[in-house]
C-alpha positions, 0 to 999 in steps of 0.5 A: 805130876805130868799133864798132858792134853791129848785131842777131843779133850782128853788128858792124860795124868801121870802121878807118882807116890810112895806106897802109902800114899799110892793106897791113900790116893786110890781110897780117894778116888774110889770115893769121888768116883762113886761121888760124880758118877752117881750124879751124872746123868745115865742118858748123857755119859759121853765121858770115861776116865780110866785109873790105870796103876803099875810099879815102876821098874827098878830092876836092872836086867841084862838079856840077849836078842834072838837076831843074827848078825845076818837078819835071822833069828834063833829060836826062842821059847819063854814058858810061864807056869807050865808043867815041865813034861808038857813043855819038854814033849811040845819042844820035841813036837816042833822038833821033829815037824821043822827038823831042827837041831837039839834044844837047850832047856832052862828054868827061872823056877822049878816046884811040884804040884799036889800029883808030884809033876814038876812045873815052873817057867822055862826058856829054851832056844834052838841055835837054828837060823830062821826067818823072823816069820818062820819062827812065828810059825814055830812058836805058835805050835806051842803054849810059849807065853802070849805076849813073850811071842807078841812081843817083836810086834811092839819092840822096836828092835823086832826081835825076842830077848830073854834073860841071863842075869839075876832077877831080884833075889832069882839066879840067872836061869838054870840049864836043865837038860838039851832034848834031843841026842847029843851024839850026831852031827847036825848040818842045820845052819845055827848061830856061833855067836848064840852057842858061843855066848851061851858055852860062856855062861854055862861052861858045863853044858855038852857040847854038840858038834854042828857042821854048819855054824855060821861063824859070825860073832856079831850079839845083841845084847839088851838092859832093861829094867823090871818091877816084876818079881 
């Protein structure tokens, strides 16, 4: 157990227990709850106590970071139960509206519904070089998760991290297609150290021929841990 005083006389507790007695702990304040709250008086509540619960995380991931060694940032996307379609027509919306190069389309989970459309979570990134509000702007053109954009607000590190690793009993994401023609030559500034890391793990996606890579080499890579499956 963890107490800590806080002002105004407020505490904050932290316990920690095994599953068992985690659901016996929160049967016992269900009942004291409703104990003390039925004899307190309803003119003078001036009191509040909020259970919050979580599973600690104990998985280890391994991601990369959206910055560029020069203080951009690539483009990335993280879509959460969403219709594979969908997802695939808003990339080439914000595709042809901001002019940038292809997309490279990824999964963490793929099914069909009851109508036979494909749908799951997918990640997607343009190697195209922004700045840290210009891919706001990008990403809010679309259905990309909520929090996963909110994201660098909290982060320390300002930036947007996905993963390449295995999750629990998951595989690293699955390359599904890149949306946009392979053949041309694209001017656009991109990121070498982003399709350079991303050519190593999937040695099987089709090259594109950019004429304007940056050249830097410099990548962040993140750990963190998961409880989330």
């Amino acid at each position: 157990m963890r107490v800590v005083d806080k002002e105004n006389r407020a505490q904050k507790i932290n316990l920690y227990f095994d599953y068992k007695n985690y659901r016996g702990f929160l049967e016992e304040v269900y009942k004291i709850g409703k104990k003390f709250e039925k004899k307190s008086n309803p003119k003078n509540l001036k009191y509040a106590i909020v259970l919050n619960s979580t599973k600690i995380p104990t998985e280890k991931i391994r991601g990369w970071s959206s910055r560029t060694e020069d203080m951009k940032s690539v483009i990335f996307f993280d879509f959460d139960c969403q219709l594979k379609w969908l997802v695939e027509a808003q990339l080439k919306v914000v595709q042809n509206e901001f002019n940038l190069s292809p997309c490279y389309l990824f999964c963490t989970e793929l099914s069909k519904d009851s109508n036979g459309d494909e749908y799951g979570n997918f990640l997607a990134f343009f190697p195209d070089k922004k700045d840290f509000h210009e891919v706001i702007n990008i990403q809010d053109r679309t259905s990309c998760d909520e929090s996963y954009k909110r994201l660098p607000m909290e982060y320390r590190f300002k930036t947007w991290c996905w993963r390449w690793s295995k999750k629990f009993s998951k595989g690293r994401p699955k390359f599904l297609k890149i949306i946009g023609d392979t053949k041309k030559i694209y001017s656009n500034p991109v990121s070498s150290a982003h399709l350079n890391f991303m050519r190593k793990l999937y040695p099987e996606i089709p090259k594109i021929i950019y004429s304007n890579e940056d050249n830097l080499t410099k990548l962040w890579l993140v750990e963190y841990k998961t409880s989330s499956k």
